[in-house]
Phi, psi and omega in degrees: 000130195280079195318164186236175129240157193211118179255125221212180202186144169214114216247106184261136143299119166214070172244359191286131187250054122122027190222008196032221184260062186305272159244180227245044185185359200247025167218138162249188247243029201246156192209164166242162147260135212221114189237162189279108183094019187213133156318117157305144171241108172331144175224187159169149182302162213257155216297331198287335209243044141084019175287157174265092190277037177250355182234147161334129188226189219261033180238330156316293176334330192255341171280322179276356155328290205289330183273344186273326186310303185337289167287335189288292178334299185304298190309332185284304202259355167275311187313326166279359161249025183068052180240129183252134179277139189210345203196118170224118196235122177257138142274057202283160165215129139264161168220155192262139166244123207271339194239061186275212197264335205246007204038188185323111166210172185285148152270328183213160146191163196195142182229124203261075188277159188234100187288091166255146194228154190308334184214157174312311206279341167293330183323281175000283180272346182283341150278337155306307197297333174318292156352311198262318196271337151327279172312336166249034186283158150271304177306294168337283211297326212254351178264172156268020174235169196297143150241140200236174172213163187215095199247148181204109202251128154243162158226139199243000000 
């Protein structure tokens, strides 16, 4: 028997500007996201696709989905190889491409985290471990296009 986790989210539309989607242009584009016992977060599409870019939009989302599984893993797998972790900073980047065969999708993303770990001599496997914590994201195993990583371990 297969273990579960099991998640759940309720995404309100409150963009109706009294006309609903009359037409494409009589509405916006803002919702909020609402998970149960957690502060809602304003959403809203992101400015080309008629969006609000002052609020989180699902293409932000998907890049910190992918980049914190990332680091949750690593930070998981340095502590279990001795590697002490002291400072973890991520730049994730994605790109969306509108005219693939498939229409508009992500194609890439790549996350360039920057590691300061306590001592030189950890610098090594603390560039390793990136590897190991890839292969073990769930989310990363769950899209179809490449996540790539650029790791850069110091100590300060």
């Amino acid at each position: 028997m297969s273990k579960q986790h099991h998640y759940a989210a309720t995404i309100t539309w409150t963009g109706n500007k009294g006309e609903g989607t009359i037409k494409y242009d009589a509405y916006e584009r803002a919702h909020t996201l609402s998970v149960t016992g957690k502060p809602d977060i304003l959403c809203s599409s992101d400015t080309p696709f008629r969006g609000d870019g002052s609020k989180y939009n699902p293409e932000d989302m998907l890049l910190y989905s992918l980049s914190s599984c990332h680091m949750l893993w690593y930070l998981h797998l340095c502590a279990d190889a001795g590697v002490i972790v002291t400072d973890y900073v991520d730049e994730a980047k994605g790109t969306l491409t509108m005219d693939t065969p498939e229409g508009a999708r992500f194609t890439e993303v790549k996350l360039y985290p920057v590691v300061t770990v306590a001592d030189a001599s950890m610098i090594d496997k603390a560039n390793e471990l990136h590897d190991k914590a890839h292969r073990s994201c769930f989310i990363a195993k769950s899209v179809n296009f490449p996540v790539g990583h650029e790791p850069k371990a110091v100590v300060k």
